[in-house]
C-alpha positions in Angstrom: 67.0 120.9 33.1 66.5 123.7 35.6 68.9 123.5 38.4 68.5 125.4 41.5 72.0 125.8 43.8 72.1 126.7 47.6 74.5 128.2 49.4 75.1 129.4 52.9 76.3 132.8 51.5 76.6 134.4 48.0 79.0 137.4 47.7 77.3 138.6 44.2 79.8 141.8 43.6 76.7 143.3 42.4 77.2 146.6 44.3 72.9 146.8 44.8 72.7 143.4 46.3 76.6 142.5 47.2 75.4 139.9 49.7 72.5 137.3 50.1 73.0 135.1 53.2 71.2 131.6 52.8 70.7 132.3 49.0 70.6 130.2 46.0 71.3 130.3 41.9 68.4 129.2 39.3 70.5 127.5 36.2 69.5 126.5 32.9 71.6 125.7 29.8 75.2 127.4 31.8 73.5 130.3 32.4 72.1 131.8 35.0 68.2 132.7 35.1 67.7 134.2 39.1 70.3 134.9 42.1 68.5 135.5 45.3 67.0 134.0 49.0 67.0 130.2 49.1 63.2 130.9 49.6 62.4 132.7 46.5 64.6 130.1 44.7 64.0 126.7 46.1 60.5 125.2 44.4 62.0 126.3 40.5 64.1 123.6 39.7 66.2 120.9 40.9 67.9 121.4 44.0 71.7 120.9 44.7 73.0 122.2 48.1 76.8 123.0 48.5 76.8 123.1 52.2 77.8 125.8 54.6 79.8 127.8 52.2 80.2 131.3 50.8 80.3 131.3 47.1 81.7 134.0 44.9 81.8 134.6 41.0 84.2 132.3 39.1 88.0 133.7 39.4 89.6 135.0 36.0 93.3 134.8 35.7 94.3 137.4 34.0 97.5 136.0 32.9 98.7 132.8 31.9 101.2 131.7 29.9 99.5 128.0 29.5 102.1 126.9 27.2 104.7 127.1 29.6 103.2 124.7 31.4 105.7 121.4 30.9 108.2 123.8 32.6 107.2 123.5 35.5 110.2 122.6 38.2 112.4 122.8 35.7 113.4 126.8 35.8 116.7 128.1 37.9 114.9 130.5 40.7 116.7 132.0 43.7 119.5 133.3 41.5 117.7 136.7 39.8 115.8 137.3 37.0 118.5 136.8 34.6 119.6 133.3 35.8 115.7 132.6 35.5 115.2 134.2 32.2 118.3 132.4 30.7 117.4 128.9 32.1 113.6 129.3 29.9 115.5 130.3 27.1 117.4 126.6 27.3 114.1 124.9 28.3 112.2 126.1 25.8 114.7 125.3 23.2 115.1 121.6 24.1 111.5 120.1 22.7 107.8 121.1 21.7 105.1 122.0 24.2 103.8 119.3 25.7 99.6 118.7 25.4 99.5 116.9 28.2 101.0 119.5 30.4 99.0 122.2 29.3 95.6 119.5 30.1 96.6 119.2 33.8 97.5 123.1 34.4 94.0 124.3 32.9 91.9 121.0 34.9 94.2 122.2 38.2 93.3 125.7 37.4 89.5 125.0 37.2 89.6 122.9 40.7 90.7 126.2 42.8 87.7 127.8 41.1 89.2 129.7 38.1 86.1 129.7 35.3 88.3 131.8 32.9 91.8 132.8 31.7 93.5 135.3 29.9 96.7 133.7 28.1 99.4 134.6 26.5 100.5 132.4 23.7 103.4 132.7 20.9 103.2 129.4 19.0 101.0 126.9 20.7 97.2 128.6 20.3 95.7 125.5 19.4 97.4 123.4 22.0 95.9 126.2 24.7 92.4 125.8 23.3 92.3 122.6 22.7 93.3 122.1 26.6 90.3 125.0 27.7 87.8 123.6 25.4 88.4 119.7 27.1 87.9 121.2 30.3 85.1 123.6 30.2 87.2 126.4 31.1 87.2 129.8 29.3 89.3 132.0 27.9 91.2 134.9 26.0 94.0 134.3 23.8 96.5 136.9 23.7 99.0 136.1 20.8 101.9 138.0 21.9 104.2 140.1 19.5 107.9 141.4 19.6 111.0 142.1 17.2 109.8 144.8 14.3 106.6 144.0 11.6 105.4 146.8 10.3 103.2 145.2 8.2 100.5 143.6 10.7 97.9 141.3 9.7 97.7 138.6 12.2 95.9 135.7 11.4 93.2 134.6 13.3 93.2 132.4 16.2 91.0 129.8 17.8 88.1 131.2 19.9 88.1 134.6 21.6 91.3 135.9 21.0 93.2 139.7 20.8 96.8 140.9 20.2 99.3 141.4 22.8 103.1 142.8 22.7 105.5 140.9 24.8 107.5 144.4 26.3 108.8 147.7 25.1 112.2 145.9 25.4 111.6 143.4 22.8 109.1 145.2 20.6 110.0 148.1 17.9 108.0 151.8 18.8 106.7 151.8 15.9 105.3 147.9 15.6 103.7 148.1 19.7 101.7 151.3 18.0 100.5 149.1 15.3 99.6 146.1 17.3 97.6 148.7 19.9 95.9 150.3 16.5 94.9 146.8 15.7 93.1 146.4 18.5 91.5 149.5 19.3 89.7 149.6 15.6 88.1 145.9 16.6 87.3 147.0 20.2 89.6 144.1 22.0 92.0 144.6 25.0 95.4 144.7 24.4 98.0 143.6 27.0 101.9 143.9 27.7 104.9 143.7 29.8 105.4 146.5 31.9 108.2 148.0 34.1 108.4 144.6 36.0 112.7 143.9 36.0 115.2 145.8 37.7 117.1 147.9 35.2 113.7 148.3 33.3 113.5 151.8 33.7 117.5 152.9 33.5 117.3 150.9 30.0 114.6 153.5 29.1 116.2 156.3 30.6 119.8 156.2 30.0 120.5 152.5 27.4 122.9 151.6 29.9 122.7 149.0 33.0 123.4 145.4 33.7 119.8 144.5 32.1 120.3 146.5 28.9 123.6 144.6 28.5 121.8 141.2 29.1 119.0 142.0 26.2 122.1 143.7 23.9 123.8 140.3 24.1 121.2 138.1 23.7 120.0 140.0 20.9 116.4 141.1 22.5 116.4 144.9 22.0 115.2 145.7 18.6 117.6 146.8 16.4 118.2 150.6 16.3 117.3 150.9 20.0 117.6 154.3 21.2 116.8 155.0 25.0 113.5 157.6 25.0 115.1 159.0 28.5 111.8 157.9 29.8 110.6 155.3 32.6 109.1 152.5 31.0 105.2 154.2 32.5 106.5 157.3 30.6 107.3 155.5 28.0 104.3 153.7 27.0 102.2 156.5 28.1 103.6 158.7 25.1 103.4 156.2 22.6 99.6 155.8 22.9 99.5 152.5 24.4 98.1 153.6 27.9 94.0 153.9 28.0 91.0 152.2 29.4 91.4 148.9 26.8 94.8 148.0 28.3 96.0 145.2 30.5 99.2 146.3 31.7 101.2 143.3 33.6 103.1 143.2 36.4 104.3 147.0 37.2 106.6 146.2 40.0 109.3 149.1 39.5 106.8 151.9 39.5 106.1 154.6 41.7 104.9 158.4 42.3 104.6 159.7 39.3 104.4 156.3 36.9 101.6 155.5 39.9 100.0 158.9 38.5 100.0 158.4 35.1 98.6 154.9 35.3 95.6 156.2 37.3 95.0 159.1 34.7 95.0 156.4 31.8 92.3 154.4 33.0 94.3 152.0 32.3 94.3 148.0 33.9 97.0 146.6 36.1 97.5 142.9 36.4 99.6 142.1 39.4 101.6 138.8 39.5 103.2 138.8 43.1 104.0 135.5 43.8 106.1 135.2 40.3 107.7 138.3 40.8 108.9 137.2 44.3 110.0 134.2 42.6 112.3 134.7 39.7 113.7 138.0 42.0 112.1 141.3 40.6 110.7 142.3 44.0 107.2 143.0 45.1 105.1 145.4 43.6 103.8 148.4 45.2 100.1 147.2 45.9 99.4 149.4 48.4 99.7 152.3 46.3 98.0 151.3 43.2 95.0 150.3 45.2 95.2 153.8 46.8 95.2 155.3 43.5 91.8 153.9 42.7 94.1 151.7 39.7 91.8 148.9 38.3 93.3 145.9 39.5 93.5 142.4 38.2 95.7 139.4 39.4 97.3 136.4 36.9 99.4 133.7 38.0 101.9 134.0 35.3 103.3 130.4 34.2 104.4 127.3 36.2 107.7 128.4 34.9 108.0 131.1 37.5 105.2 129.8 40.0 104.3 126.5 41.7 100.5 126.6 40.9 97.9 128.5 39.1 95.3 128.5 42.1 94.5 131.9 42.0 93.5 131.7 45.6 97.5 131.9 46.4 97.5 134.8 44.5 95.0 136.5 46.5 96.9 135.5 50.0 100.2 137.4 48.6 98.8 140.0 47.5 96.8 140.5 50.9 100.3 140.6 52.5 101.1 143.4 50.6 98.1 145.5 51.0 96.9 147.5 54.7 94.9 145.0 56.7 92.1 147.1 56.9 91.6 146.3 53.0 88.0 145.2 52.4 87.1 141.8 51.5 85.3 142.8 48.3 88.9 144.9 46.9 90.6 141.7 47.3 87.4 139.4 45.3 87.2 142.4 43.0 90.8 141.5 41.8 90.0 138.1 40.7 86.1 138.9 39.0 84.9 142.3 37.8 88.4 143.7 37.5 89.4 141.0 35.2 86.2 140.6 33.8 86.2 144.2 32.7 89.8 144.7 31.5 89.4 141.9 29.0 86.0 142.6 27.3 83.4 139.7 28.9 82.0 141.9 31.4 79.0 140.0 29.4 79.7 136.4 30.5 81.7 136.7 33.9 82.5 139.2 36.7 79.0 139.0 38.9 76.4 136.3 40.0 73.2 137.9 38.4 71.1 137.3 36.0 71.7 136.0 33.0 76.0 135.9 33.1 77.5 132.3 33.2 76.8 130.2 36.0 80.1 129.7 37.1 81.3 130.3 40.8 84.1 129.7 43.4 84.3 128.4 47.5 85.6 131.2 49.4 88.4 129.8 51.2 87.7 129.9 55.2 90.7 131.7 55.9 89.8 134.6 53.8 86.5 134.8 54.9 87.0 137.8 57.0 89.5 140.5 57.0 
């Protein structure tokens, strides 16, 4: 069946036709076969009208952590990111992931209009498609590495999936080297932790600090740690990690020159605001990564450290944090082409045109205009 969709407004983020006011979407088989005026659109299939809305492409969430998600209100927050960290240690050492969980956080996620995630997983793969796959909802799995392996052979994964390293606190030199390798020689993304806790960088500059003692005694820094008297931007930049295919998360202790180098990298920055305020780490410095013409992506992170994965709330705070004058399309661009580029399905998702996937998202009234 043909399906024809009407909508008061279509914000396409195709830069040569961004906007088509009274517009509709010709469907067939999940895909999209026409974007244009309601007029040129109407008499080719069955109509479905959504009502005075604007519509934008389906939201990707570039990070999740999905099998987090029976965590949820159970993590210590308001006390630091070390109280938080050591309360999801405990958590996650007192019983399996829970199927169930993960089925309501991906059906929850696909009600605020998120059509695809990028998630992290360690164990539970199958548990995370499994839950996608039930609801319709796609995704990129990014099995996440740490500790030392020099010999790396993964083995595959359900579905679309990459390789990912958890930090550069957690993960041997040598081992985040191999795991980028990996993926540049298949053309996938790869994705880490970057410079997002307090104490990140003087662990990379000096080994000392009240975070470098909290990794030493739980046993987190690889062994044979030695500080590269680097920031953690540095860092990564002269181990080879930093370049066009790399998602790097969170960045909230950066600035001037780490701002620099991630702009000369071409590298991806995935901005989690509303778990960084959370668990304590501060806000990160928006303003200037958008000014630096960074590519810039949002994720939700897990409902260990957040209250929802509506991606829409992600949007809001990071608004806050950027000038007001900001345009509209910045702010969409963070949760479609951004995203959609970053992780590889620039194919599938990013734009309402012509033959990508039909999925889309309501534009919230109150963000209709800046």
């Amino acid at each position: 069946m043909t399906e024809a969709v009407r909508a008061r407004r279509i914000l396409t983020m195709d830069p040569g036709r961004p906007e088509i006011l009274d517009g509709g979407i010709l469907i067939r088989d999940g895909r999209i076969l026409a974007v244009g005026p309601w007029k040129d659109i109407a008499g080719h299939g069955v109509r479905r009208d959504l009502g005075a809305v604007t519509i934008v492409p389906g939201l990707i969430n570039a990070h999740t952590h999905l099998e987090l998600s029976h965590l949820a209100r159970r993590i210590t927050t308001g006390q630091g990111f070390m109280a938080w960290a050591d309360s999801l240690f405990a958590a996650m050492r007192e019983g399996p992931v829970d199927e169930s969980a993960v089925d309501l956080a991906v059906r929850d996620a696909r009600v605020s209009g998120t059509c695809c995630v990028a998630d992290v997983v360690a164990r539970e793969a199958g548990v995370v498609r499994r839950a996608l796959d039930r609801q319709g909802l796609g995704g990129i799995l990014l099995r996440e590495f740490s500790g030392r392996n020099r010999d790396f052979s993964p083995p595959s994964l359900p579905g679309h999936w990459s390789a990912a390293i958890h930090s550069l606190y957690s993960t041997d030199q040598g081992f985040a080297q191999c795991v980028k390798g990996w993926c540049l020689g298949r053309n996938l993304p790869f994705s880490l932790h970057l410079a997002e806790v307090p104490g990140e960088n003087e662990l990379f500059r000096s080994g000392r600090g009240e975070f470098a003692d909290f990794l030493l005694a739980r046993r987190i820094l690889p062994k044979g740690y030695e500080a590269p008297g680097l920031s953690a931007v540095e860092f990564a930049r002269d181990l080879g990690l930093l370049d066009n295919s790399t998602l790097v998360v969170h960045c909230v202790q950066v600035g001037g020159r780490d701002v620099e180098i991630l702009a000369e990298s071409g590298a991806s920055v995935c901005l989690c605001p509303r778990s960084n305020r959370l668990i304590g780490v501060g806000d990160p410095p928006a303003s200037a990564l958008h000014a630096a013409k960074i590519p810039l992506c949002l994720g939700t992170d897990s409902l260990a450290s957040v209250p929802s994965l509506d991606l829409w709330e992600e949007v809001r705070a990071v608004r806050r944090l950027l000038p007001p004058s900001s345009p509209l399309q910045d702010l969409l661009a963070m949760v479609t082409v951004n995203p959609a580029r970053a992780l590889g399905i620039l194919r599938d998702y990013g734009h309402l045109e012509t033959g990508k996937r039909a999925a889309w998202a309501v534009l919230p009234g109150d963000l209709e205009e800046r």
